[in-house]
MIGU-911445 format. One record per residue: residue number from 1; residue in three letters; chain; x, y, z of N, C-alpha, C in turn. Coordinates in pm, 1 decimal, always signed. Example, Ala and Ser with C-alpha at 12.3 -4.5 7.8 and 13.67 -1.06 7.14 Angstrom:
// MIGU-911445
   seq   type   mol     n.east    n.north       n.up    ca.east   ca.north      ca.up     c.east    c.north       c.up
     1    ala     A    +1319.0     -569.0     +780.0    +1230.0     -450.0     +780.0    +1320.0     -330.0     +780.0
     2    ser     A    +1285.0     -225.0     +708.0    +1367.0     -106.0     +714.0    +1290.0       +3.0     +787.0
// end
This chain:
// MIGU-911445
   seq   type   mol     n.east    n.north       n.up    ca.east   ca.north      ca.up     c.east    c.north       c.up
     1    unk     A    +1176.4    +1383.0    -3274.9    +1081.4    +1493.8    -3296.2     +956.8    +1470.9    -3210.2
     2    unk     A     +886.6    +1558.0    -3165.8     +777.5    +1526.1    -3063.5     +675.5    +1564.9    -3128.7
     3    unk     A     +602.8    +1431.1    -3054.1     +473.8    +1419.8    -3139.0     +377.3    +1497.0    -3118.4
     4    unk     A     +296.8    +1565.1    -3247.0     +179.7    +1646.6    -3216.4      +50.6    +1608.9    -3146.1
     5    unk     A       -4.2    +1688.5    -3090.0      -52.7    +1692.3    -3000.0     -224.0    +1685.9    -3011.4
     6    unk     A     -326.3    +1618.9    -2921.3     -473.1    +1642.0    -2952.2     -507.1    +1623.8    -2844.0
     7    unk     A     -656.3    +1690.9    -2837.7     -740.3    +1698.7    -2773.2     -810.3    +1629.5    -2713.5
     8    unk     A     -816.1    +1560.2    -2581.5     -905.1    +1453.6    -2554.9     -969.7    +1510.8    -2451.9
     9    unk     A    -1184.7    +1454.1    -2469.4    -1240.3    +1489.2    -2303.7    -1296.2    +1376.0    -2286.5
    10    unk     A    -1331.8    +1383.7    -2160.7    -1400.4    +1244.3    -2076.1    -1500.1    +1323.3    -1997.0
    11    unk     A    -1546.6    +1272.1    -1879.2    -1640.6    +1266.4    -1782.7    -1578.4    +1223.5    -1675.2
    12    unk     A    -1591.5    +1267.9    -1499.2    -1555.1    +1174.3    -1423.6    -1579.6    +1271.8    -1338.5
    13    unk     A    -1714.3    +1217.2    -1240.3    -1775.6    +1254.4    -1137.4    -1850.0    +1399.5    -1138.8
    14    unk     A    -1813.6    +1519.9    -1112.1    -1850.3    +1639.8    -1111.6    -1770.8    +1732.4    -1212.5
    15    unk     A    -1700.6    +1677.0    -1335.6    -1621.6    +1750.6    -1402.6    -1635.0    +1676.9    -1485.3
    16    unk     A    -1625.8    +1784.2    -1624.0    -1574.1    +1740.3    -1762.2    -1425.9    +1708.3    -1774.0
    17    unk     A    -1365.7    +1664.0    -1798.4    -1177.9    +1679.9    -1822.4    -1116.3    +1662.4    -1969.9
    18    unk     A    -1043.3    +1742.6    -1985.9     -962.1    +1783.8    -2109.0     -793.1    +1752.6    -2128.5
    19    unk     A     -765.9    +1704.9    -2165.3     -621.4    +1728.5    -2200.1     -576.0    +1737.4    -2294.1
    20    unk     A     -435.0    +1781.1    -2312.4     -346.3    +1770.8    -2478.7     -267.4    +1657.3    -2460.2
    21    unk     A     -265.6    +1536.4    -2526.6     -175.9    +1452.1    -2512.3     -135.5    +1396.7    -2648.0
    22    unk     A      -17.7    +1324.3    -2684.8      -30.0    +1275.4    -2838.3      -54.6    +1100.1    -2843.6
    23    unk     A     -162.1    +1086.4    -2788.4     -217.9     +943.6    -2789.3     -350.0     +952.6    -2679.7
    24    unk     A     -422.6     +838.9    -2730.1     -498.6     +777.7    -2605.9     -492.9     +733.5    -2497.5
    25    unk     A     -386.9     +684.8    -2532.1     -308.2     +595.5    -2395.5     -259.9     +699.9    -2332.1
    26    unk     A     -193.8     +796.9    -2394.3     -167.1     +893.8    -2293.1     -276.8    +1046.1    -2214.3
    27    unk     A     -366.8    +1011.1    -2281.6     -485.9    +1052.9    -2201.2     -517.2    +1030.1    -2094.8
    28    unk     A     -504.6     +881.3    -2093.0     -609.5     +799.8    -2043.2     -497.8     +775.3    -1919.5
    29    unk     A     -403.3     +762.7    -1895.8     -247.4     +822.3    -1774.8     -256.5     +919.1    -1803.8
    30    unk     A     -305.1    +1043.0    -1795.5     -307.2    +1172.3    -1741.8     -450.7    +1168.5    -1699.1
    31    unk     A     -564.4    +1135.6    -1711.8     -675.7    +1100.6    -1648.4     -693.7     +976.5    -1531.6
    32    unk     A     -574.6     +939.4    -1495.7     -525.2     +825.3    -1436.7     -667.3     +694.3    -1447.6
    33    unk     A     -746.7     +683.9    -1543.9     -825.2     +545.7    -1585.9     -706.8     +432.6    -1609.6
    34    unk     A     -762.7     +292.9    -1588.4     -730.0     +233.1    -1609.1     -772.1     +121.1    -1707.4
    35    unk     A     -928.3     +206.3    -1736.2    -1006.7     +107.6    -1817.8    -1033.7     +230.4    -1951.4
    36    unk     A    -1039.9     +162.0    -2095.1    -1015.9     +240.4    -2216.9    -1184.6     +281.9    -2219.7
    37    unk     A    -1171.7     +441.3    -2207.3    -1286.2     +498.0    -2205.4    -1320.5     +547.0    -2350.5
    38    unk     A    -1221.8     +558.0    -2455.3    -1238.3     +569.0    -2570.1    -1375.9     +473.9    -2620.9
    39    unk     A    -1301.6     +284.2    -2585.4    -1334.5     +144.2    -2601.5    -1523.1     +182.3    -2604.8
    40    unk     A    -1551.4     +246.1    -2464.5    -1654.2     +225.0    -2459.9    -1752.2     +387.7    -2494.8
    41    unk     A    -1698.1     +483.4    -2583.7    -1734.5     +602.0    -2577.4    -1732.5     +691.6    -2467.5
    42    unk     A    -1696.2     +688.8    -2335.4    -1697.0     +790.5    -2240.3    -1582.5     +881.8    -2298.5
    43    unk     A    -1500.4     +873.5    -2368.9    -1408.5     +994.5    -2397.0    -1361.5     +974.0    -2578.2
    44    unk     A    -1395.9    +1112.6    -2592.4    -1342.0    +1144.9    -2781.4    -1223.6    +1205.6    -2727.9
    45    unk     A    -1215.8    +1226.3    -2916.8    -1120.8    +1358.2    -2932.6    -1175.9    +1525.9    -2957.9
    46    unk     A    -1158.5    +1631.3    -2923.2    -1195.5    +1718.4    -2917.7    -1150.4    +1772.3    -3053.3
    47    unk     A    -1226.7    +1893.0    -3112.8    -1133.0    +1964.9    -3223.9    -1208.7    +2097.1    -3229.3
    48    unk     A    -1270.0    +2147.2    -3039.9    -1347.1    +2267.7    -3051.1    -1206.0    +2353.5    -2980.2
    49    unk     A    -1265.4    +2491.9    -3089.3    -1149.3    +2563.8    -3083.3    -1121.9    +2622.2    -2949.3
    50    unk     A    -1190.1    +2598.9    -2867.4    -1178.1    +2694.4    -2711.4    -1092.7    +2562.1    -2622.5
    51    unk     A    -1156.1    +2480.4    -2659.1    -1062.2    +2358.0    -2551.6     -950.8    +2352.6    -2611.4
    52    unk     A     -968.4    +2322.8    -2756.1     -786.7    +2293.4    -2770.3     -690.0    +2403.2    -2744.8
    53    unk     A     -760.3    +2550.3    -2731.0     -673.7    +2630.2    -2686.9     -624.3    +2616.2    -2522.2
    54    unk     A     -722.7    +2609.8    -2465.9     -682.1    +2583.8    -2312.3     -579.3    +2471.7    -2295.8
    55    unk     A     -614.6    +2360.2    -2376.4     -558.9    +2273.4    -2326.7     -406.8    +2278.8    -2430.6
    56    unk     A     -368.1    +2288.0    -2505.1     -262.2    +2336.7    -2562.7     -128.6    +2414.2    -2471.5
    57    unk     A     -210.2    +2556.3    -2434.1     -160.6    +2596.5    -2319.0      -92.7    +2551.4    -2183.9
    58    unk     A     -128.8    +2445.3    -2241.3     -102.9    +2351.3    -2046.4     -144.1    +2198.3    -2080.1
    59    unk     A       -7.5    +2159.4    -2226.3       -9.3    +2044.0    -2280.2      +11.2    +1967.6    -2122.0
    60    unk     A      -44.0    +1803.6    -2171.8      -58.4    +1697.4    -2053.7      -55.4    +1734.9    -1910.1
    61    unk     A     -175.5    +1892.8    -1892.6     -201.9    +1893.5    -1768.9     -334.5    +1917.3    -1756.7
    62    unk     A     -412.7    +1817.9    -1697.1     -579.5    +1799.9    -1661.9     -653.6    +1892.2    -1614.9
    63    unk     A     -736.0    +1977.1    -1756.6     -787.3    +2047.0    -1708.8     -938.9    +2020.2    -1672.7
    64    unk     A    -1032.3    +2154.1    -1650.3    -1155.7    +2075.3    -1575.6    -1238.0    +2205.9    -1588.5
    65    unk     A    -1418.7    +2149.3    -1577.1    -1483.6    +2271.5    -1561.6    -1638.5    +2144.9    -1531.6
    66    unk     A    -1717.9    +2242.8    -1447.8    -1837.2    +2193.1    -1383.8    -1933.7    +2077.9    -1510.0
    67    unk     A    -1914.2    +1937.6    -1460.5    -1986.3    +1857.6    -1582.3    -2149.2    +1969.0    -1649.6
    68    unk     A    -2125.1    +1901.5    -1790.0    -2256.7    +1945.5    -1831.3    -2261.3    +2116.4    -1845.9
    69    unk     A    -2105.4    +2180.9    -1789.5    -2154.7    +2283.9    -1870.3    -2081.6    +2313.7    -1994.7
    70    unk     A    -2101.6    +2433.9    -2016.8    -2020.3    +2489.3    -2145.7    -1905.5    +2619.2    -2127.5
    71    unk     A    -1849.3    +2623.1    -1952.5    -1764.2    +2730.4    -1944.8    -1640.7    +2718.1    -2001.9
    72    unk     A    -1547.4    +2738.9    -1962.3    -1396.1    +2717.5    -1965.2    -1346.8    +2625.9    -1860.0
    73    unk     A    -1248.6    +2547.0    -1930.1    -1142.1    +2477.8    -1873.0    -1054.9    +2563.0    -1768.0
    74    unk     A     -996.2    +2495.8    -1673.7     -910.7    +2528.9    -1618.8     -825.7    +2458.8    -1502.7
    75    unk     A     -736.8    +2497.3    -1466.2     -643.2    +2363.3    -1356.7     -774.6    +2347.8    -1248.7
    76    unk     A     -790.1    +2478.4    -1218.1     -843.8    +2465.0    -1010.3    -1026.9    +2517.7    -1067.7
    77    unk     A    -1112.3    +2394.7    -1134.1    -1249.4    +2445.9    -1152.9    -1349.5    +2405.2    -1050.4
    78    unk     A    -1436.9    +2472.5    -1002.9    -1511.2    +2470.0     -883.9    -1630.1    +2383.8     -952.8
    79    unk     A    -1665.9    +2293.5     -827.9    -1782.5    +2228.4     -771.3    -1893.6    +2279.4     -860.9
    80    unk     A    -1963.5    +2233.7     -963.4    -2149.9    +2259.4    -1038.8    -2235.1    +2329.7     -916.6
    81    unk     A    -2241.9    +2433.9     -960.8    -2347.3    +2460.0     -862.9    -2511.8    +2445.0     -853.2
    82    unk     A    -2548.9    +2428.7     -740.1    -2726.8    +2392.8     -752.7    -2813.5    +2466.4     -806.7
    83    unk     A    -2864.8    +2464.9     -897.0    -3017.3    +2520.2     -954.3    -3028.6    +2589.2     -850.2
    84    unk     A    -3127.3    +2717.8     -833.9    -3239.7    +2776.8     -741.1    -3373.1    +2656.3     -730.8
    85    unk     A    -3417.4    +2673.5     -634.7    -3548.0    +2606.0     -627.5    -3644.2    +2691.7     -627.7
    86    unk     A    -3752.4    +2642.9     -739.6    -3872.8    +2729.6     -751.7    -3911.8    +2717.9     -872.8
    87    unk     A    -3932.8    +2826.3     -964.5    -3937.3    +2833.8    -1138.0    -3811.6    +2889.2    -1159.3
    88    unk     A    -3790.1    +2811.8    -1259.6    -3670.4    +2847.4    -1322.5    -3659.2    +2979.2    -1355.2
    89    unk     A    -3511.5    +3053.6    -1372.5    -3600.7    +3195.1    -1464.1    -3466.9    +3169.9    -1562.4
    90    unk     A    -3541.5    +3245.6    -1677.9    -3483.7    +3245.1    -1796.6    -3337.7    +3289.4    -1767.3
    91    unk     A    -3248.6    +3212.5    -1846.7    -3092.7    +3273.8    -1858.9    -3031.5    +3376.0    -1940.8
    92    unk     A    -2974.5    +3487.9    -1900.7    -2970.6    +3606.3    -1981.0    -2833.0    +3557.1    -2139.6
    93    unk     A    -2884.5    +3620.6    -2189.9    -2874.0    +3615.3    -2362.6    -2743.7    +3601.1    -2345.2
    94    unk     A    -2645.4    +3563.8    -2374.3    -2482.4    +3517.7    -2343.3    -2441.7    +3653.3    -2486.7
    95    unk     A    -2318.6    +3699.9    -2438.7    -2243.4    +3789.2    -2548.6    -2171.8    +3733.4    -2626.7
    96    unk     A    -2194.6    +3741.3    -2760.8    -2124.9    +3666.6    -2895.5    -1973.6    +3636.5    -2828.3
    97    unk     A    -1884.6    +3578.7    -2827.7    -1736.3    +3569.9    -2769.5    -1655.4    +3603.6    -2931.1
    98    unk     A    -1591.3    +3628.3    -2905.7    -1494.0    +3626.4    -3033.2    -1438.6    +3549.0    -3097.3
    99    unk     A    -1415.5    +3531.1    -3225.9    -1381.2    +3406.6    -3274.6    -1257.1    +3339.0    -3239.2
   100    unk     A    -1217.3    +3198.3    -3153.1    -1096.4    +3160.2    -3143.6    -1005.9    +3120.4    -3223.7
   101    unk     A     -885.5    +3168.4    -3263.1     -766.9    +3156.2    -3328.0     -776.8    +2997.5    -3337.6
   102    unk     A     -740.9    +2953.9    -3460.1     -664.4    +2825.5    -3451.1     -518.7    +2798.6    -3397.0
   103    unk     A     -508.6    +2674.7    -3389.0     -306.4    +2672.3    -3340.0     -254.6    +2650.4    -3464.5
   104    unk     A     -153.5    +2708.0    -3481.5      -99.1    +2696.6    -3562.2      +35.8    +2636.7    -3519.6
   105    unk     A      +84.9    +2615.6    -3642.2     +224.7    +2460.3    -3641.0     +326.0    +2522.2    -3529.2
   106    unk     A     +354.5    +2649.3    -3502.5     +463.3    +2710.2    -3403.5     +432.2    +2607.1    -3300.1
   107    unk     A     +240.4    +2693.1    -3222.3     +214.7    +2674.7    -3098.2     +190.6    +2488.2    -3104.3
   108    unk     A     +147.5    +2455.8    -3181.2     +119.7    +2297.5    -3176.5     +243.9    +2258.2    -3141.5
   109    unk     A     +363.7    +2288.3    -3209.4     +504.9    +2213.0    -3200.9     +567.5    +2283.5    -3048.2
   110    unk     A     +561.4    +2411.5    -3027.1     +597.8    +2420.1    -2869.0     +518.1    +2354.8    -2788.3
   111    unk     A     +374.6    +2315.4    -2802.7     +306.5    +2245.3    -2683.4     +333.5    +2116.3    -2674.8
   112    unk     A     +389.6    +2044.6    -2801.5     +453.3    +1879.9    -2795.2     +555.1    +1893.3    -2721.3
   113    unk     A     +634.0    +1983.2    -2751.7     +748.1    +1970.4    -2625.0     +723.0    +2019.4    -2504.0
   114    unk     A     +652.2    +2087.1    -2484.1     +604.2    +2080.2    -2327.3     +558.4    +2026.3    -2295.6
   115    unk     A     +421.4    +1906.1    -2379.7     +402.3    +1772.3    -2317.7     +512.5    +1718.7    -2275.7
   116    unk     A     +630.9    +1655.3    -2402.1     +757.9    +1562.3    -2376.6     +860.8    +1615.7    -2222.4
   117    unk     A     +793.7    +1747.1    -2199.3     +899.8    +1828.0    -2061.3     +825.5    +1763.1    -1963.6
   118    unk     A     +659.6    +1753.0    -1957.9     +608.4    +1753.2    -1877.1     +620.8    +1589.3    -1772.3
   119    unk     A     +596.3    +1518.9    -1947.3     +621.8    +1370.0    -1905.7     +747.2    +1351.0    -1858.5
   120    unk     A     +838.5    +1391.3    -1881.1     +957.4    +1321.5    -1800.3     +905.8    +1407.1    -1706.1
   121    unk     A     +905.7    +1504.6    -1665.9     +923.0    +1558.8    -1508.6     +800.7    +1414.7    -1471.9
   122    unk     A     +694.1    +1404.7    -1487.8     +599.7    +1319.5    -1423.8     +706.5    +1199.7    -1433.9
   123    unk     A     +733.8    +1093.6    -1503.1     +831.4    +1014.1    -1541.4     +952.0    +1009.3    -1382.7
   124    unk     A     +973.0    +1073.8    -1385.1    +1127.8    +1107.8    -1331.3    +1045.5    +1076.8    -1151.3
   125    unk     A     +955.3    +1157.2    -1139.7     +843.7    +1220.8     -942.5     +808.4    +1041.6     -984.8
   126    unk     A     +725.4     +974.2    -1093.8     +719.8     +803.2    -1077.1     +864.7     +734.2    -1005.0
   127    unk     A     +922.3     +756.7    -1092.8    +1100.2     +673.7    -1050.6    +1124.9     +730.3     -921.0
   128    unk     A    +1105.4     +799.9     -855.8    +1140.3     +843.0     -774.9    +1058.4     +800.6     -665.0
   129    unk     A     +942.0     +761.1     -626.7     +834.1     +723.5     -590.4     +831.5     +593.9     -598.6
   130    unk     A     +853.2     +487.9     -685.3     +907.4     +390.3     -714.2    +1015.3     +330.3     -625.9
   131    unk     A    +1136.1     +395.3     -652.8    +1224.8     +374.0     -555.0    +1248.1     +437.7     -419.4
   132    unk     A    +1161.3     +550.5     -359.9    +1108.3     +515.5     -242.1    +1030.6     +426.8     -161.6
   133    unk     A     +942.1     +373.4     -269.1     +823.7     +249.6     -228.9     +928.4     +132.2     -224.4
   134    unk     A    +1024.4     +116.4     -303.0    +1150.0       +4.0     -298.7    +1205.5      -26.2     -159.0
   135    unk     A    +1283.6     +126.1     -130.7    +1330.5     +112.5      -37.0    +1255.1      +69.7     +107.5
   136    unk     A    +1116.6     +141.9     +130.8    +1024.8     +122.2     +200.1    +1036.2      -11.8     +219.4
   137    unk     A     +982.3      -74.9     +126.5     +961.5     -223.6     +129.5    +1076.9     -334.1     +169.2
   138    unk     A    +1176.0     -269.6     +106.7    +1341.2     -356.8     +163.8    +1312.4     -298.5     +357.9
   139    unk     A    +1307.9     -217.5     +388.7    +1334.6     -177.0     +542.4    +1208.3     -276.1     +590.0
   140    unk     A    +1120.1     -301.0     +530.2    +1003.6     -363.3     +642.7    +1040.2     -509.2     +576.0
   141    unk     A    +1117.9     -576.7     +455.6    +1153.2     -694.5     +445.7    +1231.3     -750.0     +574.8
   142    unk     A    +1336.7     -616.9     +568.6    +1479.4     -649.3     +637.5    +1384.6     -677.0     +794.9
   143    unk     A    +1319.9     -575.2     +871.1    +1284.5     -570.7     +961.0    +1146.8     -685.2    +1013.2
   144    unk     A    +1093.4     -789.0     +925.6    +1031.6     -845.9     +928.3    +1173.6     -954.2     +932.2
   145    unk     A    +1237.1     -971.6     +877.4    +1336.4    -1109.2     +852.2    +1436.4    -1131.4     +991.7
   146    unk     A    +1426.9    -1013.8    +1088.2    +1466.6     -967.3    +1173.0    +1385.0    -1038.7    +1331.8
   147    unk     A    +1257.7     -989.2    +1301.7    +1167.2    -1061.2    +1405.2    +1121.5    -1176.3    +1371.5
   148    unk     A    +1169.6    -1252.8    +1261.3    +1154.2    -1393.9    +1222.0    +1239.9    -1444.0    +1280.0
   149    unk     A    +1359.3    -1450.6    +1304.9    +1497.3    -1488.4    +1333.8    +1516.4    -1487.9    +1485.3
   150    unk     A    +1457.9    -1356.0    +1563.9    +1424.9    -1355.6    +1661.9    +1351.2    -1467.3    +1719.1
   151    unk     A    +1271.0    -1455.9    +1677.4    +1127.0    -1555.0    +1686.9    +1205.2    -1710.2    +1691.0
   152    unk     A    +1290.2    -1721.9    +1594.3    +1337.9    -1889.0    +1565.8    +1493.0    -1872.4    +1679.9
   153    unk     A    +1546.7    -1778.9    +1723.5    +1651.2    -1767.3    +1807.0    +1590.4    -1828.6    +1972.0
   154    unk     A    +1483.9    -1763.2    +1974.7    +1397.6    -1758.9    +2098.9    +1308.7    -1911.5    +2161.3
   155    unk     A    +1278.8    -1918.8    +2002.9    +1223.9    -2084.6    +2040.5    +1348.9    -2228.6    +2044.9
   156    unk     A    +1449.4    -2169.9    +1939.8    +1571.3    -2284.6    +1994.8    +1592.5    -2265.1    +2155.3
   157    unk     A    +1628.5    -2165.3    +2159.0    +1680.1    -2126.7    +2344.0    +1562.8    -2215.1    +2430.3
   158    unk     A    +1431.5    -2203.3    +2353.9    +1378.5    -2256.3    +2478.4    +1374.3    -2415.5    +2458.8
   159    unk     A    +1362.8    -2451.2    +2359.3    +1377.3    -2629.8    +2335.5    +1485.1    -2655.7    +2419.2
   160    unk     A    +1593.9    -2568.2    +2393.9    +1739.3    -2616.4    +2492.4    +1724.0    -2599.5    +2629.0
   161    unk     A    +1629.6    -2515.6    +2664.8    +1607.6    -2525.4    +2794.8    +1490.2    -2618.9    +2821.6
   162    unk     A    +1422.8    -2682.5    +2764.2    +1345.5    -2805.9    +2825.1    +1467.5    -2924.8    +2783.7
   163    unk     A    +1539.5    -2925.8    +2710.5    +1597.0    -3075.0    +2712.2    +1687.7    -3056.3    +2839.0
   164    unk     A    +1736.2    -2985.4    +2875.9    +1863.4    -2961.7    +3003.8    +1748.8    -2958.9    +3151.2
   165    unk     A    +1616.2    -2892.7    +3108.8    +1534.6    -2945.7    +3241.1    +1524.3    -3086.4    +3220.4
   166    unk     A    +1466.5    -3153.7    +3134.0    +1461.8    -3327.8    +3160.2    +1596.8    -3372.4    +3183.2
   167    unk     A    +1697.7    -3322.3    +3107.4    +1849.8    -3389.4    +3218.2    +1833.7    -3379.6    +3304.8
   168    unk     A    +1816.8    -3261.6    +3396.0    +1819.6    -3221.2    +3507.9    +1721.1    -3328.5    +3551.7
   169    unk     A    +1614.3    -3356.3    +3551.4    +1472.5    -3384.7    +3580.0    +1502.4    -3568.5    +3623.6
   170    unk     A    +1560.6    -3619.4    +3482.9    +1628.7    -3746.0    +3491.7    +1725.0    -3777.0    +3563.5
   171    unk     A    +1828.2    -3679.4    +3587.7    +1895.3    -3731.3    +3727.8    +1823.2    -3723.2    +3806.1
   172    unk     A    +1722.7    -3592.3    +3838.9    +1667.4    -3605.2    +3966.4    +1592.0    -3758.5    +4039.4
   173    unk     A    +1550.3    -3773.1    +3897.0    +1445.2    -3905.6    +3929.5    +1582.1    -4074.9    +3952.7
   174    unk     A    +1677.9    -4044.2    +3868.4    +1759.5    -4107.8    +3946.2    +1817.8    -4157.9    +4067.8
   175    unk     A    +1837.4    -4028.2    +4094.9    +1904.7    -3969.6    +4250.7    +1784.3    -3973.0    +4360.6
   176    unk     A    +1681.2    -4037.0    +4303.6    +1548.9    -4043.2    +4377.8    +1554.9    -4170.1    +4448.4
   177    unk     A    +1582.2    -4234.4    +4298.5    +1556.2    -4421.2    +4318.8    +1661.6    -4452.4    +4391.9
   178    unk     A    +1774.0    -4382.2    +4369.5    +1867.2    -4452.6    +4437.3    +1859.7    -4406.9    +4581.1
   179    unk     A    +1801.7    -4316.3    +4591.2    +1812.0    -4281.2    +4728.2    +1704.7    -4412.3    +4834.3
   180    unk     A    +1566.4    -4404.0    +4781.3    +1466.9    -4504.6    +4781.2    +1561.2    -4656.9    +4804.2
   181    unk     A    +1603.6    -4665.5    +4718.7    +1672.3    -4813.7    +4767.6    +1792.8    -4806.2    +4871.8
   182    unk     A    +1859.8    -4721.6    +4906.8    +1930.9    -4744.9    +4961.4    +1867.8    -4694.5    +5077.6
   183    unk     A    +1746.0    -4621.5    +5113.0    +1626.1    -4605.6    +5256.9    +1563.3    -4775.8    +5283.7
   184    unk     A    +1538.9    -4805.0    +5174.2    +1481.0    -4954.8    +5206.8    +1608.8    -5034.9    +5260.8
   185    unk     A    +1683.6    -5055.3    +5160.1    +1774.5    -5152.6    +5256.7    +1840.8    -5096.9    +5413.5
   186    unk     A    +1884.2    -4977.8    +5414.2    +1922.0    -4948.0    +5538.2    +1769.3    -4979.7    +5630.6
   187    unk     A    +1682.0    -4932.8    +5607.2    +1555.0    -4966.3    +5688.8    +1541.5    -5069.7    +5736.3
   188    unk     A    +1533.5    -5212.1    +5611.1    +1540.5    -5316.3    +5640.8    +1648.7    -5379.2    +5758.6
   189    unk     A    +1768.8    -5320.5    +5757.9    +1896.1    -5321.4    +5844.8    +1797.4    -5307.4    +5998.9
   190    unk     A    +1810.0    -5169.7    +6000.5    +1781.2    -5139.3    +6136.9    +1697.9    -5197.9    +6196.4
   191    unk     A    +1559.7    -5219.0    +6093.4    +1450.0    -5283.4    +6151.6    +1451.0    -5433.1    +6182.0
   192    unk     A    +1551.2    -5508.2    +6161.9    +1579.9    -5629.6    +6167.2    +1700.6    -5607.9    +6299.2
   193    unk     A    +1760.1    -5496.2    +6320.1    +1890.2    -5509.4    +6441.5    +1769.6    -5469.7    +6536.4
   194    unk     A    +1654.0    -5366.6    +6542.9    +1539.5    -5348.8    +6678.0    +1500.4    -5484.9    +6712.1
   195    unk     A    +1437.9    -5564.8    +6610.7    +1417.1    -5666.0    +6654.2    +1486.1    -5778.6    +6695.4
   196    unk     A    +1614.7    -5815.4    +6677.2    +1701.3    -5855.8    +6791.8    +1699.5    -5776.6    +6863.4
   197    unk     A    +1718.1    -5670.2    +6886.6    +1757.9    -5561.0    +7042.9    +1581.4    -5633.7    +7119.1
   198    unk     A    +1473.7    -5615.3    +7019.1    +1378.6    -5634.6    +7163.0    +1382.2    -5776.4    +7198.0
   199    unk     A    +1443.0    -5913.2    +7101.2    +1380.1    -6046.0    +7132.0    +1570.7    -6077.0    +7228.8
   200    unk     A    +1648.3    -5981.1    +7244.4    +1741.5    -6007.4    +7343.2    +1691.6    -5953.5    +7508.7
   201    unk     A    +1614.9    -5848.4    +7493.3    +1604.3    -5776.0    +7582.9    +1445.5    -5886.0    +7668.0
   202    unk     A    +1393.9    -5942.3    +7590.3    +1308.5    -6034.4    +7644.5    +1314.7    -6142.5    +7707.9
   203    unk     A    +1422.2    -6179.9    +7658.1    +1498.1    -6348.1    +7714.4    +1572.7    -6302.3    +7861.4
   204    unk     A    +1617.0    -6197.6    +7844.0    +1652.8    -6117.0    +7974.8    +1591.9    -6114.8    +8099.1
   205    unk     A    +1470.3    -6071.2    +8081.4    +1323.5    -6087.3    +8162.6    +1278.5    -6218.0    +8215.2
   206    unk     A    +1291.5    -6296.2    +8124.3    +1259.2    -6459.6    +8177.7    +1353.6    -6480.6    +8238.6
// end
């Protein structure tokens, strides 16, 4: 059975706000606060007959009207407007309004279920939102785990290419020395056969 329904207003910024909800807590998520404004008095319960009609009408949907005044609620309420500057002038005599109907158990019990319609539809646009933000987040996991892997593919390749340059590098320096020694000893060769060639070619002369 769905629960009956009340009146809650608050304050917040340039508007009064109203809703029908059947709790505080659920006020206070349809006013999207996160801190209990009840806790600290910024928001009652209402039981004036013009709001709970509006808001009845359009269970758990936030209605609104210029802070500080006394018009009507409604979804789309415009911006307080500025005083005149100068002297004030007196405000003309307002016309008695007619007395507002109470709700009675019908309309109270159809507006609980159009809260309970309303919340799942809100309920349902969350889950849904939810598991778009899910998926979101898996594609930039996946795609982050992606250029990580990269990243660690890229730096093995290159470690493997400095150890195969120092192979390379180490024969070279091998193929160095050995070359080096085998210039010295052949050197030593030749330079030891010139010098017989010149101390033959001298004895010649004498």
């Amino acid at each position: 059975m769905a629960r009956k329904l009340k009146t809650f207003t608050t304050s917040a910024g340039f508007f009064d706000l109203a809703v029908a909800a059947p709790s505080m807590k659920a006020a206070l998520e349809a006013w999207g606060s996160k801190n209990n404004l009840f806790q600290h008095g910024f928001a009652k319960v209402s039981e004036d007959p013009k709001i709970v009609t509006a808001t009845m009408a359009h269970p758990g949907v936030v209605l609104r009207r210029p802070v500080g005044s006394d018009g009507a609620f409604s979804e789309h309420a415009e911006l307080p407007k500025n005083l005149p500057a100068g002297t004030p002038k007196r405000a003309p005599a307002k016309r008695p309004e007619p007395p507002t109907k109470a709700i009675d158990d019908k309309t109270a019990r159809e507006a609980a279920r159009a809260f309970e319609k309303e919340q799942k539809r809100r309920d349902s646009e969350r889950r849904k939102e939810e598991a778009e933000h899910g998926r979101e987040r898996a594609r930039r996991e996946r795609a982050v785990a992606a250029a990580e892997a990269a990243l660690e593919q890229a730096r093995q390749d290159h470690e493997a290419r400095l150890k195969d340059i120092e192979k390379d590098r180490a024969a070279l320096d091998k193929r160095s020395q050995a070359e080096d020694t085998r210039w010295r000893k052949k050197k030593e060769e030749l330079e030891a056969e010139l010098r017989r060639a010149r101390s033959g070619s001298h004895l010649r002369l004498v």
